[in-house]
Structure formats: structure tokens, C-alpha cells
N, C-alpha and C positions, 0 to 999 in steps of 0.2 A: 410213360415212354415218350407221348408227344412233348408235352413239356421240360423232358432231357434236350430232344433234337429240337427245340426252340429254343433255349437257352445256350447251347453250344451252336447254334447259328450264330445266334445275334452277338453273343461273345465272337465267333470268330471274322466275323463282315466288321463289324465294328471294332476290331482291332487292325482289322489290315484296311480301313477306308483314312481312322486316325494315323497308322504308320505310312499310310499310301500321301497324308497331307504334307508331313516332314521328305518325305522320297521329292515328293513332286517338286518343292521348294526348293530342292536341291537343282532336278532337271531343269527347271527354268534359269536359274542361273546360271549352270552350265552352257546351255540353250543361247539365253542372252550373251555369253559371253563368247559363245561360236560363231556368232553371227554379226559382233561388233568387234570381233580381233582381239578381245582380249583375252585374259589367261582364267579368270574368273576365280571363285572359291579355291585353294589351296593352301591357306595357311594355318586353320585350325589342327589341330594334331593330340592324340593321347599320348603321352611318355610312359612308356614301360622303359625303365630301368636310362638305357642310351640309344632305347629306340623311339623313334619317332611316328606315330601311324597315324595318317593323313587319308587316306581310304578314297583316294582322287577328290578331295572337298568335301566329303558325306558325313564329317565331324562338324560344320559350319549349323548344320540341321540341327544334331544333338545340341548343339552349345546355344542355338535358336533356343530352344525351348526349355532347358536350362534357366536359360534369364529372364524369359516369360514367367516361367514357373517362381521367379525370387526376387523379380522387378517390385516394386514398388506398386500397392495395388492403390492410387490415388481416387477420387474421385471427386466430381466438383461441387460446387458450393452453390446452393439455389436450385438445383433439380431435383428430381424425382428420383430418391435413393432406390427403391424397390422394381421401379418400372428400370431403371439402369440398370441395374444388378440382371434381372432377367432376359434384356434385350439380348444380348449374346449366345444365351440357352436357346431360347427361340428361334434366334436366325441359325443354329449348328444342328440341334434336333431333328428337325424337318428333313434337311440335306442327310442326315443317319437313315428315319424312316423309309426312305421311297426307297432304299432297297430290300425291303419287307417283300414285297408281289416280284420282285426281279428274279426270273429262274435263270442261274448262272450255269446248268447243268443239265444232262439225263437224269429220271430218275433212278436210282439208287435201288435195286431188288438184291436185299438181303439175302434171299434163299439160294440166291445164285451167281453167292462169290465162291462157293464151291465146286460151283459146275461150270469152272472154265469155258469150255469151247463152248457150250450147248447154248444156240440161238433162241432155243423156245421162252426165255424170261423177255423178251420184247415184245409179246402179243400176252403174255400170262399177267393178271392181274389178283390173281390170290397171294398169301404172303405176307410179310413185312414190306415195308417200301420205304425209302426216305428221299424225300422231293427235294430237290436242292433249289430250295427256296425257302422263305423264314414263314411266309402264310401265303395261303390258297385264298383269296376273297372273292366274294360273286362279281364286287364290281371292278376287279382289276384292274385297267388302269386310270382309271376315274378314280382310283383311291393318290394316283402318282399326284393328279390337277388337284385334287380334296385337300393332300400333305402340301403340297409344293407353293397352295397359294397363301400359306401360313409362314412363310419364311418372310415376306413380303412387310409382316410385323413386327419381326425385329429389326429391320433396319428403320423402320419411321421409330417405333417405341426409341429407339438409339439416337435418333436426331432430337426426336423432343423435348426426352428426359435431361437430354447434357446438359441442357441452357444453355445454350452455343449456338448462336447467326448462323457461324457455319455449318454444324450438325442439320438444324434444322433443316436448311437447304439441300442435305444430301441427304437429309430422308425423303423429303418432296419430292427429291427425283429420283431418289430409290422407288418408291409409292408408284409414281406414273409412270415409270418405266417397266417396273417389272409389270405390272396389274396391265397394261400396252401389249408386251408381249405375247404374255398369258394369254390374251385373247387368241390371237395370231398359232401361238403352240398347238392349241386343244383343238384348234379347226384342223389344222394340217392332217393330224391324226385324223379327222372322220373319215375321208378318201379311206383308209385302211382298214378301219374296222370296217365299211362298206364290202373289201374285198377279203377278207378273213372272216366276217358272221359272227365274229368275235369282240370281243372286250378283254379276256384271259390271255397274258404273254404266253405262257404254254401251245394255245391253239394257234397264236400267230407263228411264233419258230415250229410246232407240227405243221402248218399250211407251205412255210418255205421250204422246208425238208420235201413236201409232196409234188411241189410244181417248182418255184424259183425263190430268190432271198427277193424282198419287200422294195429296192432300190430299183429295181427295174422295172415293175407295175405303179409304184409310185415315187418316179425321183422328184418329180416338183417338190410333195410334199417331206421328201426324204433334206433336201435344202432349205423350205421354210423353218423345218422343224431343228437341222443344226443350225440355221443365223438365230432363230428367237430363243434356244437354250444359250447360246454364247452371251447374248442379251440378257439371258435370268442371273447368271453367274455375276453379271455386272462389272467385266474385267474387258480391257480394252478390246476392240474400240469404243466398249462400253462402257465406260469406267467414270462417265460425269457422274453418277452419287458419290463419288472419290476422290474428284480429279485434284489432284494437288495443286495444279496450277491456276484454280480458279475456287476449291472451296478448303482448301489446306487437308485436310481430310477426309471430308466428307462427314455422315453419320457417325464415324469413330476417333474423330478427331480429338474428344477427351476422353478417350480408351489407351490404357496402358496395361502391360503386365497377361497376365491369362487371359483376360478379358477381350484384348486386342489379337492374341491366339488363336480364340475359339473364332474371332469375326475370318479370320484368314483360313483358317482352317475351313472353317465351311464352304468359302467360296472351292477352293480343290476339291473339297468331298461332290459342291456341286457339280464340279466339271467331271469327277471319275460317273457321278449319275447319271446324268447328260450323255454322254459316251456310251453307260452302260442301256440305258434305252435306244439309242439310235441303233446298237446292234442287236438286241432284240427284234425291234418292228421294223429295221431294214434292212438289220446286213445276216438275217438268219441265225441268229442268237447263238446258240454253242456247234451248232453243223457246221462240217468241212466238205466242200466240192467230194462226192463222190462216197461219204460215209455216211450209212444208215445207222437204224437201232441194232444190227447186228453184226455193223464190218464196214469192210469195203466194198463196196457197190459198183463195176462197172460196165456199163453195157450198149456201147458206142461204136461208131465205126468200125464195126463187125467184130469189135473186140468184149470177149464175157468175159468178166471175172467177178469171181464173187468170195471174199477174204472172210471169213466168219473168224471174229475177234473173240478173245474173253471179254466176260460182259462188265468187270473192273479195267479192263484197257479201254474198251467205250466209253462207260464214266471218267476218265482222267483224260482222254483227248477232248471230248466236249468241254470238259472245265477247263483245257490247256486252251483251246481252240478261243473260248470265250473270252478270255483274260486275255490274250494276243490280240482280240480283234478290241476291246476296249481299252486296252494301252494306246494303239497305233491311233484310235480317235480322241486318247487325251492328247497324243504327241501336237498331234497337227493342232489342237484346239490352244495349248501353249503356244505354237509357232505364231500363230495369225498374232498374240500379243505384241511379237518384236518385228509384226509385218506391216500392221497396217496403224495410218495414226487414230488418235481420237475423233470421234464424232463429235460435233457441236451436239447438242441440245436438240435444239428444233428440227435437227437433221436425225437423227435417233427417234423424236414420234412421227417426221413425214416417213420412214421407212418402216414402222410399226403399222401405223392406221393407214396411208395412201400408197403402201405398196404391200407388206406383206400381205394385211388381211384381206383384200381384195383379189391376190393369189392363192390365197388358203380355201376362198371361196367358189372364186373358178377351179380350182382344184376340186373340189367336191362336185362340183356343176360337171365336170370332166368325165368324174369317175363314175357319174349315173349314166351319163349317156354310153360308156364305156361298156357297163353292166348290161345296159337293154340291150346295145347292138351287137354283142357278143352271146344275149340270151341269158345273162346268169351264169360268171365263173366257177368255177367246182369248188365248193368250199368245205368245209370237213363237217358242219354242222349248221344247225340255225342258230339263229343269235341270240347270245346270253347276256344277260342282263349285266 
């Protein structure tokens, strides 16, 4: 049975993170084209018979990958055939895995999709259960930094294999850039697990549900942590391992056909992952203002109420809930590309090493003294490994 609900996970996340890549591709264009006046994608179209269907531009996607899919798969002359060939696996992979530990949901009590109304499957733990997430691991999200800092190897392996000046150059600053951030990323996070005793995304969205969402205890750290994800992704104003105006493509500059796919693809799949952590560890992961494991919850300004749901209406609002709050932080994370310009270089590591990490740090220096002179926040448990 585990290995049923492990395979129809991972089939179903990795289907909609690859459909979510093609979606995105689309948004952005459209996006781009809202905000520079023009009309943008609408001329691709299916013909059925003497109809036309144009689907407002979202045929421009399909016909994307179509010619990925039957382009010419060239490769150059003088590099490393095997390390090329792999480079693109490696940098798309990685971006797949880190949603393995991401809980998108409540969990799932089988026994008690027949018992509608009855609240008592939110405290019962006997049963079937299906956790809506692909694996439970002790080290949580130490597994996100473990996956994440392997992406990092395909873009150098892609610069070095091509035989290409310019490749080369854009994995160099793929390389120090991303392994730059990294630093900067994984310290933000410590302020939080400080104040959750945690390491497990589950016990973080149970700590918000019990007291507040993660952005208001920790918004320093809630801002370090989306500029240096915008930074992993490597998309403007990040985008020197690419920059066309200075390394013609960067790392993929002799990539054509699926291979140049998977590199694009992954960077969205990494922005939908990025998004989908920031609403875990800050914006309260699948909870809505006022809804527990059982309902609605309210009990404010002298007003009770208290809505006791079916416990399949709780699972489909948490997962509704989740997927609304991670769209609305891909939305904005596409906006800032056609906001702000490129960064030089040397301006990308003074904002890694002489400003982020030195805020990531006072961040953590913050949230101890935070903890003694408060006595130790209530936290759901001690801390796991």
C-alpha cells in the first residue's frame, strides 16, 4: 500500500510541476507583454475543421515543446559527450526531488471519509492515513539544502562539457553564485527552526496553525530567504550565468532541442519550489485565517463560532489553500523579472557575502536573544533531528 501512495505521488507532483513548466512559460509572456503594451502570444491556433482555437496564447506552449521535442538534437565537437548528455538530467532532477518532504496538505484519514461531520478523526491516530507528501524523513528540510545543492552540477558540468569560452563562463558563475547564496539560504532558516524545535515541515505548519504563520516571527529571515531563492533559480536580476548580453548563453549556449527544455524547465520547476517552501516555513503552509483540523474556528471580539466541516472538505481546502498561496509567490517571483534590471557580477556577490549573510546572521543572533528574553516560545515539541 505505501508503495501504491508513493508512486501515484510522485506520478502525480511530477506531472503537474512538468505541466506547471509549459503553464508558466506561457504566464510570463503574457506577463511580459502586460507590462510592455504589447499583445503578446496569440497566434498559434489548433484547426478543427474552420475553427480556429487559440486558447488566449496557451497553444504557443504546446507548439514550444513540440519543437523541443523534434528539433535537432546537435552536439559539439571536442567535449565531453557523456558529461553533456547528463548535465541537463542533473540540473532538472534535483528541482523534481525537493518536493518529496513538501507537505501540500492535511493528512488524509481514510476511515473518516464516511463520517462526514464527525470531528473526532483530527485527534485519532489509529487507521489508514495518507500524508500528503511523497516521504516523511528525519532530517527534513536539511534533505531541501542536501537535493538543492546538486543542481549546482549541472550547470558547471554544462559549461565545461561544451567546449565553449562561453559555456564555460556561465558555469563559473552558475558555480559562485548559486554555492554564494546557498550559504546565505540555509542560515535564514536557522532563526526558524530555533522558533519551531523543528526540522519536519509538518511541525512547522502545526506551530503556525497553533500561534501565527512564520512571516511575522521571522520576516527578516522570511526576505533573506526569497531574494537568495530568486538567486538559486538564476533568472533576472540574476541571470549573469545566461546573460545574453555578455556570455551569449551562458552554460547552454550549445544546447538545443530537449536538452535546452529540460535546462528551462527546471529553472520554473525551481521557482514553483521556492514559492512552495516560502509557504510552508512562512506563510503557514496549507491553513487559512481561522480554519482548524476540524472547521472553522472563530473566536474574537466576542464573537464564537465554530463550523465543524467534513473531514474531505478540510483536505481539499488545505490543498486549495496551498496551491493559491504558492501560485500568488510564483506570480510576483515572474513579476520582479520584467521589474527590475540585471545585476552586474560583482554586485550579485557584494549582496550575497557583505549583505545577505551578515543579515542571515544577525538574524539568528536576534532570534536567541528573542528566545531568552521571552523565556522559551511554546513550541510543539523538542527538537528533532
Amino acid at each position: 500500500m505505501f508503495w501504491i501512495q508513493a508512486f501515484v505521488k510522485i506520478a502525480l507532483i511530477v506531472g503537474v510541476l512538468v505541466n506547471m513548466a509549459a503553464i508558466l512559460l506561457w504566464v510570463e509572456r503574457k506577463q511580459s507583454a502586460m507590462m510592455q503594451d504589447r499583445i503578446g502570444p496569440n497566434r498559434a491556433a489548433i484547426v478543427v475543421g474552420s475553427v480556429r482555437i487559440r486558447a488566449a496564447g496557451l497553444i504557443h506552449s504546446i507548439a514550444d515543446g513540440i519543437k523541443m521535442i523534434w528539433k535537432e538534437d546537435w552536439e559539439p565537437t571536442g567535449g565531453d559527450k557523456l558529461l553533456y548528455r547528463l548535465a541537463p538530467i542533473i540540473a532538472l532532477v534535483p528541482a523534481l526531488c525537493l518536493f518529496a518532504v513538501i507537505p501540500f496538505g492535511p493528512t488524509l484519514h481514510v476511515a473518516h471519509l464516511r463520517d462526514l461531520w464527525s470531528p473526532e478523526w483530527a485527534t485519532e491516530t489509529t487507521g489508514t492515513v495518507i500524508p500528503m507528501r511523497i516521504a516523511t524523513l528525519d532530517v527534513g528540510l536539511l534533505y531541501v539544502f542536501a537535493v538543492a545543492g546538486a543542481g549546482v552540477i549541472g550547470a558547471a558540468l554544462a559549461g565545461w562539457s561544451s567546449n565553449n569560452k562561453f559555456s564555460l563562463l556561465g558555469g563559473l558563475r552558475a558555480s559562485s553564485q548559486m554555492v554564494s547564496y546557498e550559504v546565505a539560504m540555509g542560515l535564514s532558516l536557522v532563526g526558524s527552526f530555533m522558533i519551531y524545535q523543528s526540522v519536519q515541515p509538518g511541525d512547522m505548519v502545526n506551530w503556525q496553525m497553533q500561534h501565527c504563520w512564520g512571516i511575522f516571527v521571522q520576516p527578516l529571515a522570511f526576505i533573506l530567504f526569497a531574494t537568495s531563492a530568486i538567486a538559486e533559480t538564476k533568472r533576472v536580476p540574476f541571470d549573469v550565468p545566461e546573460g545574453e548580453s555578455e556570455v551569449v548563453a551562458g552554460y547552454f549556449t550549445e544546447y538545443a532541442g530537449l536538452k535546452f527544455g529540460m535546462f528551462a524547465s527546471g529553472e520554473l520547476v525551481e521557482v514553483c519550489t521556492s514559492s512552495a517552501l516560502l509557504v510552508v516555513v512562512f506563510l503557514g503552509g496549507w491553513q487559512l485565517p481561522f480554519v482548524q483540523n476540524t472547521g472553522l474556528e472563530f473566536h474574537y471580539l466576542g464573537i464564537d463560532v465554530s463550523w465543524h466541516w467534513a473531514h474531505i472538505v478540510v483536505v481539499l481546502v488545505g490543498l486549495l489553500t496551498f496551491i493559491v498561496k504558492v501560485l500568488v509567490l510564483v506570480f510576483l517571483q515572474l513579476q520582479i523579472r520584467w521589474t527590475l534590471p540585471r545585476f552586474r557580477y560583482d554586485q550579485i556577490m557584494m549582496l550575497g557575502w557583505k549583505i545577505l549573510l551578515p543579515l542571515a546572521l544577525l538574524n539568528v543572533l536576534l532570534t536567541g536573544f528573542g528566545i531568552l528574553f521571552f523565556n522559551g516560545l511554546p513550541t510543539p515539541g523538542a527538537m528533532t533531528p
